[in-house]
Biopython code that builds the backbone (N, CA, C, O; Angstrom):
import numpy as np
from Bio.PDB.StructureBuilder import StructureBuilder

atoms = [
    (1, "UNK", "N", (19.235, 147.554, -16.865)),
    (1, "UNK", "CA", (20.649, 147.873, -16.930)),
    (1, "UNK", "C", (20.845, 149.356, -17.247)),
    (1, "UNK", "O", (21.876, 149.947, -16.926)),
    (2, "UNK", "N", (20.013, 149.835, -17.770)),
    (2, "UNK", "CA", (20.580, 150.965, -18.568)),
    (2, "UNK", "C", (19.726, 152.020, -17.404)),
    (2, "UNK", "O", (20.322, 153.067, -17.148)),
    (3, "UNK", "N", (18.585, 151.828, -16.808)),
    (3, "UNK", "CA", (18.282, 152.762, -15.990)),
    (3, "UNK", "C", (19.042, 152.626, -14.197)),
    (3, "UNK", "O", (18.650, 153.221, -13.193)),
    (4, "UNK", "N", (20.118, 151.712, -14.306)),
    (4, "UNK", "CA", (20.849, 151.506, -13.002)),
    (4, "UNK", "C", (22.045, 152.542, -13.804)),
    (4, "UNK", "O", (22.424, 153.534, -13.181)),
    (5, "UNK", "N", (22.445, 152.347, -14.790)),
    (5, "UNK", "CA", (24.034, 153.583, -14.976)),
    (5, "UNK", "C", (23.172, 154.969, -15.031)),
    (5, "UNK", "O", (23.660, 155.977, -14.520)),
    (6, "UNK", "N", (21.949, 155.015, -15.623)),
    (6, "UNK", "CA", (20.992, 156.467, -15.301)),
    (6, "UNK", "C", (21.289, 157.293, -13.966)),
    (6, "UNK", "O", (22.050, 158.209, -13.654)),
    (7, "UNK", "N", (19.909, 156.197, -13.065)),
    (7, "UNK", "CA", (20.829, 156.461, -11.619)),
    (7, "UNK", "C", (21.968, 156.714, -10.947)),
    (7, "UNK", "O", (22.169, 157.737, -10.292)),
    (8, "UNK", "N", (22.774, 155.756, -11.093)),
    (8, "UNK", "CA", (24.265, 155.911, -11.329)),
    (8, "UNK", "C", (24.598, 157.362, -11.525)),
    (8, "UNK", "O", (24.403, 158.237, -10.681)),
    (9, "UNK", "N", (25.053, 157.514, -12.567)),
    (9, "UNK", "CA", (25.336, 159.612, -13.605)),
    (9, "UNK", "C", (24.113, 160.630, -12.262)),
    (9, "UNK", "O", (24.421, 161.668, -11.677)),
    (10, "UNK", "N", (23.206, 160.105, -12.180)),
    (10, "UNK", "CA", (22.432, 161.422, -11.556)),
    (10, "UNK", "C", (23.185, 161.433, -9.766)),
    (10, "UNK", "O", (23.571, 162.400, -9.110)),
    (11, "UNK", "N", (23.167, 160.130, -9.450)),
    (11, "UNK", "CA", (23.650, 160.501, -8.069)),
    (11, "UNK", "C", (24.821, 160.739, -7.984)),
    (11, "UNK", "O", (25.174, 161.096, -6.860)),
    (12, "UNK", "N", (26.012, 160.653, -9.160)),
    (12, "UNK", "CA", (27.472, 161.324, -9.046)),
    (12, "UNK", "C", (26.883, 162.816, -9.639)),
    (12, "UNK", "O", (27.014, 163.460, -8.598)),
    (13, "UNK", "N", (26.446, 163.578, -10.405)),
    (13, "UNK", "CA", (25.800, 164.661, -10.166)),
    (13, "UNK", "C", (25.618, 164.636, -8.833)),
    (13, "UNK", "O", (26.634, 165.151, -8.367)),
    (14, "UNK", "N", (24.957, 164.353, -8.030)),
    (14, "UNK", "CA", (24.214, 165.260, -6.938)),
    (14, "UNK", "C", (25.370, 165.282, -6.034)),
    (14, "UNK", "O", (25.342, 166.154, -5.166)),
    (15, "UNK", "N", (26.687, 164.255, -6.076)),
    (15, "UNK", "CA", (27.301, 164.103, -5.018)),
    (15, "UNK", "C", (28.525, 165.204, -5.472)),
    (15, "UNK", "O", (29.122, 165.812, -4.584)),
    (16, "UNK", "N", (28.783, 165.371, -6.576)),
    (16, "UNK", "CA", (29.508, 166.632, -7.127)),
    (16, "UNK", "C", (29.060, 167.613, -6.523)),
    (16, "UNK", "O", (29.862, 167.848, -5.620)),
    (17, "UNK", "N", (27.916, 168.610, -6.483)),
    (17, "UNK", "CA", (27.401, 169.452, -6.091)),
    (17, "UNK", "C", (27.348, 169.669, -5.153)),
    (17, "UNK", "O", (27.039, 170.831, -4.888)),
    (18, "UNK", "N", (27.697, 168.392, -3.631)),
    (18, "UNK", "CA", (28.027, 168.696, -2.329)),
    (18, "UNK", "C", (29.521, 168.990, -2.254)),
    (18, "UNK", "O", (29.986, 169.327, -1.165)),
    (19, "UNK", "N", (30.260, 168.895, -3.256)),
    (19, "UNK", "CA", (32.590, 168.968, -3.266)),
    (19, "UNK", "C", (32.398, 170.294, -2.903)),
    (19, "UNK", "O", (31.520, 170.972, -3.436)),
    (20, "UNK", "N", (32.938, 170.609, -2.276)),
    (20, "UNK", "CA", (33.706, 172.116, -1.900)),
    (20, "UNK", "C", (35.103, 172.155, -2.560)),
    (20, "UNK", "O", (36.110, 171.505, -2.278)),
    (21, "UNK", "N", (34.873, 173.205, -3.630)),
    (21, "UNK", "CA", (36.262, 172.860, -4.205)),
    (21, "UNK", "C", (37.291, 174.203, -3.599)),
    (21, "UNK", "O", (36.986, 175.237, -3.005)),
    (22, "UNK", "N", (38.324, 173.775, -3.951)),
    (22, "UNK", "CA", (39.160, 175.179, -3.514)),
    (22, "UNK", "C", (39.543, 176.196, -4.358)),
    (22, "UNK", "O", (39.735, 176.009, -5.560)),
    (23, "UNK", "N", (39.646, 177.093, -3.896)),
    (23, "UNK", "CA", (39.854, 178.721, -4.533)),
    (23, "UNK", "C", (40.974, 178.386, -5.041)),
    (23, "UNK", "O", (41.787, 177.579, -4.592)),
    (24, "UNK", "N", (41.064, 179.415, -6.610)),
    (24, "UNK", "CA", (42.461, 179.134, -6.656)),
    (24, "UNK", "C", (43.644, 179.890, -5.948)),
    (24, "UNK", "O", (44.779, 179.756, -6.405)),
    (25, "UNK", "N", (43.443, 180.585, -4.980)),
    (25, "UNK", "CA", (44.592, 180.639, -4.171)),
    (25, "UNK", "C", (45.491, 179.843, -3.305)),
    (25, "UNK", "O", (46.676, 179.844, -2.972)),
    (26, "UNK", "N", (44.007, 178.908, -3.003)),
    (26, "UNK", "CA", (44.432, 177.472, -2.051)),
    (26, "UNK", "C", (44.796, 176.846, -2.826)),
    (26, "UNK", "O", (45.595, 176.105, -2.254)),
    (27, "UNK", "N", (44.760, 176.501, -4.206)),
    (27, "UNK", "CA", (44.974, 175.447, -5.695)),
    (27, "UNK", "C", (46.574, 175.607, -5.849)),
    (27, "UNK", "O", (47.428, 174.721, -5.882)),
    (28, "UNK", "N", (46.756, 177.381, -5.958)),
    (28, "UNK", "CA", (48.149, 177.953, -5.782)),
    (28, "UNK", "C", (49.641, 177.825, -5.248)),
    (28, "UNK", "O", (50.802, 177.685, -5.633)),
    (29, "UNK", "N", (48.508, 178.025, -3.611)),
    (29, "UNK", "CA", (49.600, 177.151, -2.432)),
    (29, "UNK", "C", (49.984, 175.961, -2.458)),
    (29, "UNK", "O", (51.177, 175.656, -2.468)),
    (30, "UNK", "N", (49.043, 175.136, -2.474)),
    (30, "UNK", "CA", (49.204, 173.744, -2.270)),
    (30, "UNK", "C", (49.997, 172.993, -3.259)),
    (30, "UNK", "O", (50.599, 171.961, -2.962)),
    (31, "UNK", "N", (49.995, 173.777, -5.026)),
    (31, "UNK", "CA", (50.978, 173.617, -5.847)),
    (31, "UNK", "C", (52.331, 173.913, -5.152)),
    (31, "UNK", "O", (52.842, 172.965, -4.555)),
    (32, "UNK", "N", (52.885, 174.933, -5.149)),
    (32, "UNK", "CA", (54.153, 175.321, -4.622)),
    (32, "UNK", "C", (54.442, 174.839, -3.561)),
    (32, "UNK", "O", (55.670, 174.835, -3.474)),
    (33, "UNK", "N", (53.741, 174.205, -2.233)),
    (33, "UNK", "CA", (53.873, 172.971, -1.546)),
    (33, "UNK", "C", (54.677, 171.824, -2.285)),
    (33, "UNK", "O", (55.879, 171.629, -2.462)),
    (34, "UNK", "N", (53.519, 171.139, -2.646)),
    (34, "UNK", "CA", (54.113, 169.897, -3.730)),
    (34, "UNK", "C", (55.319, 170.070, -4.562)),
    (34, "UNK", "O", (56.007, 169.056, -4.672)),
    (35, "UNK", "N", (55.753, 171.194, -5.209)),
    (35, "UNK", "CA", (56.746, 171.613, -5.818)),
    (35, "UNK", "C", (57.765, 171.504, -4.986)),
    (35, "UNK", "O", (58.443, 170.530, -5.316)),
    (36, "UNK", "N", (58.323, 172.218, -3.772)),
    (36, "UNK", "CA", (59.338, 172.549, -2.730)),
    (36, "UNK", "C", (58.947, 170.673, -2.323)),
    (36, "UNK", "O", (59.752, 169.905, -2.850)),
    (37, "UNK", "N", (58.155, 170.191, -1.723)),
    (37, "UNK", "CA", (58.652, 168.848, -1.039)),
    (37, "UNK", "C", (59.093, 167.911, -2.588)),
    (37, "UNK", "O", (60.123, 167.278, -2.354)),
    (38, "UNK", "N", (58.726, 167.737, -3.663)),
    (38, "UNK", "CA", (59.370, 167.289, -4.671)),
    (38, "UNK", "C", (60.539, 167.425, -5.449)),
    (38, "UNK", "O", (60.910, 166.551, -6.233)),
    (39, "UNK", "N", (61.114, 168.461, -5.266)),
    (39, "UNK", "CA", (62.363, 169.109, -4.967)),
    (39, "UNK", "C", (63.455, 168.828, -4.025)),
    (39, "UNK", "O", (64.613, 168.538, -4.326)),
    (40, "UNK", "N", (62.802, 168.983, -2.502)),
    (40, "UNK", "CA", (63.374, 168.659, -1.476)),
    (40, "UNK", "C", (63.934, 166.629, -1.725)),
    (40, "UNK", "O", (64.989, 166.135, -1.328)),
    (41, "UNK", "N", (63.026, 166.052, -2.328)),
    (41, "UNK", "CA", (63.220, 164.827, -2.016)),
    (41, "UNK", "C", (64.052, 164.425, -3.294)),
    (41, "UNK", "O", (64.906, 163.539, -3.335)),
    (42, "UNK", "N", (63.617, 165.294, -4.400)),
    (42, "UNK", "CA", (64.899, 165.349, -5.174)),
    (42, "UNK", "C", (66.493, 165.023, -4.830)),
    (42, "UNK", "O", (67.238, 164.046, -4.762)),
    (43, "UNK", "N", (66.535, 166.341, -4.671)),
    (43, "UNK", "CA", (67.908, 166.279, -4.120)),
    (43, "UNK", "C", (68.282, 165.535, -2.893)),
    (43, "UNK", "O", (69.504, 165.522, -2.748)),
    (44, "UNK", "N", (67.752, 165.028, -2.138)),
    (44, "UNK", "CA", (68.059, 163.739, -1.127)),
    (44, "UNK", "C", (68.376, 162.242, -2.107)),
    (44, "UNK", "O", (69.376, 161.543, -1.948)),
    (45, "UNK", "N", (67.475, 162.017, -2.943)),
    (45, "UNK", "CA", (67.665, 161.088, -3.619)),
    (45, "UNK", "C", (68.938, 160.893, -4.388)),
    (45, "UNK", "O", (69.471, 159.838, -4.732)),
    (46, "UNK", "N", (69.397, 162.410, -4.628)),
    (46, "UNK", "CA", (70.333, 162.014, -5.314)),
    (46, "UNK", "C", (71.424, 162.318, -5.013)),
    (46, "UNK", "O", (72.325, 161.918, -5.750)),
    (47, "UNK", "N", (71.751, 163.087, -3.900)),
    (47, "UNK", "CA", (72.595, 162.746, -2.850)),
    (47, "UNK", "C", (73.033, 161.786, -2.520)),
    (47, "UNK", "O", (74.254, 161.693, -2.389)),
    (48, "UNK", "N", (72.079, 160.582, -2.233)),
    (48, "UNK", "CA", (72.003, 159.131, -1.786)),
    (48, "UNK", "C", (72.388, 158.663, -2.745)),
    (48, "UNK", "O", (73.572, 158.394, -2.546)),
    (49, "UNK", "N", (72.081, 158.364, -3.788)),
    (49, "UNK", "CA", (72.540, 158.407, -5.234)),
    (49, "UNK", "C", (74.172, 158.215, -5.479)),
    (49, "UNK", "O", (74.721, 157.115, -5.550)),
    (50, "UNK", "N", (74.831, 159.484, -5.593)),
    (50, "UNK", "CA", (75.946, 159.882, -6.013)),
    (50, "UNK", "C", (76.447, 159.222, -4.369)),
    (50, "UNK", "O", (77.593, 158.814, -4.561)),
    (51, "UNK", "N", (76.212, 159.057, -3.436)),
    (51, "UNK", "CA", (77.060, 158.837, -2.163)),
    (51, "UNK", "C", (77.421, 157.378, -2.476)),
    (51, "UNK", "O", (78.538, 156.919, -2.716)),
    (52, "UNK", "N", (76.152, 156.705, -2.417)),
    (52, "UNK", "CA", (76.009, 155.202, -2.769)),
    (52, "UNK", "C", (76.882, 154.881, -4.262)),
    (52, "UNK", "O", (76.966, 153.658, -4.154)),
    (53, "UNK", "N", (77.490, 155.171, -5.408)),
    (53, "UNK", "CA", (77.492, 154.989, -6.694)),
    (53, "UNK", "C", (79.150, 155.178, -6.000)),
    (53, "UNK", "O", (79.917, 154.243, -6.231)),
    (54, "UNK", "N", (79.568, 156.095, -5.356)),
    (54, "UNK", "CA", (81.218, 156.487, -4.627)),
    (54, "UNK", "C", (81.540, 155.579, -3.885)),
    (54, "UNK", "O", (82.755, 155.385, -3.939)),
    (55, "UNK", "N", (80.691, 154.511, -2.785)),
    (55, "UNK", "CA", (80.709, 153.478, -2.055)),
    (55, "UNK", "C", (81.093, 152.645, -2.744)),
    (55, "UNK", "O", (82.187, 152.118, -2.544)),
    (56, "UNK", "N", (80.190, 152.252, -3.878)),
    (56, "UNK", "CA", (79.733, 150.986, -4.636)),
    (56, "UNK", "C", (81.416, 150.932, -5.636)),
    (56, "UNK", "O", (81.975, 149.866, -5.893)),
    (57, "UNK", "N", (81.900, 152.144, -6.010)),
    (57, "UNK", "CA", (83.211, 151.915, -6.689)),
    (57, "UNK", "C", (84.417, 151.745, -5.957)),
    (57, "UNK", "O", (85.269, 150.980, -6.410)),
    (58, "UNK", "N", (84.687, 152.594, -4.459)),
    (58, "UNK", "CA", (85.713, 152.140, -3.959)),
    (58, "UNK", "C", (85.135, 150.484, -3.680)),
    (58, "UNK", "O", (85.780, 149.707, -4.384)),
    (59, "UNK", "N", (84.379, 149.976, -3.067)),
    (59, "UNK", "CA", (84.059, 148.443, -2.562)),
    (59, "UNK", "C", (84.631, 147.774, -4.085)),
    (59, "UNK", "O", (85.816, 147.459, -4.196)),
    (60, "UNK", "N", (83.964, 147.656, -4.862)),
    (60, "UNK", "CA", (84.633, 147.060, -6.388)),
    (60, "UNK", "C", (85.922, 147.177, -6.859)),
    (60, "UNK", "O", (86.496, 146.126, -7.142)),
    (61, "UNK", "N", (86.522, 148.247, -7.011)),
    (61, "UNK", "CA", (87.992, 149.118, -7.330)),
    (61, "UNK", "C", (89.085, 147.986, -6.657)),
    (61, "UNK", "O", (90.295, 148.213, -6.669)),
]
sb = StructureBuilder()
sb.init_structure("model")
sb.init_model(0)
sb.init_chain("A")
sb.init_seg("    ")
for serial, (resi, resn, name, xyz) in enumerate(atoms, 1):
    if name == "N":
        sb.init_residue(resn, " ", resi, " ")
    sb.init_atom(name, np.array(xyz, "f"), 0.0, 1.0, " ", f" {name:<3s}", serial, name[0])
structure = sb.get_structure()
């Protein structure tokens, strides 16, 4: 048991050492990506939101 999680730890080592990780310039971009589309869907949501909540009171009213 204990020399299968051994194995285990050494071959996630070796398979780490093949990751190509990214620069942080690419780390950078791809933040401020995610930022602007999380944003973007922000404000759709709550657009939809406040449109739907104006529906939902004249229908009731």
């Amino acid at each position: 048991m204990l020399s299968n999680a051994k194995n285990f730890f050494e071959e996630v080592k070796l398979e780490l050492g093949k990751v190509t990780w990214p620069t942080r310039k690419e780390t950078i971009a791809t933040t401020w990506v995610v930022v602007a589309i999380v944003l973007m869907i922000s404000l759709y949501l709550g657009a939809c939101d406040v449109v739907l909540a104006k529906l939902m009171r004249l229908i009731l009213a």
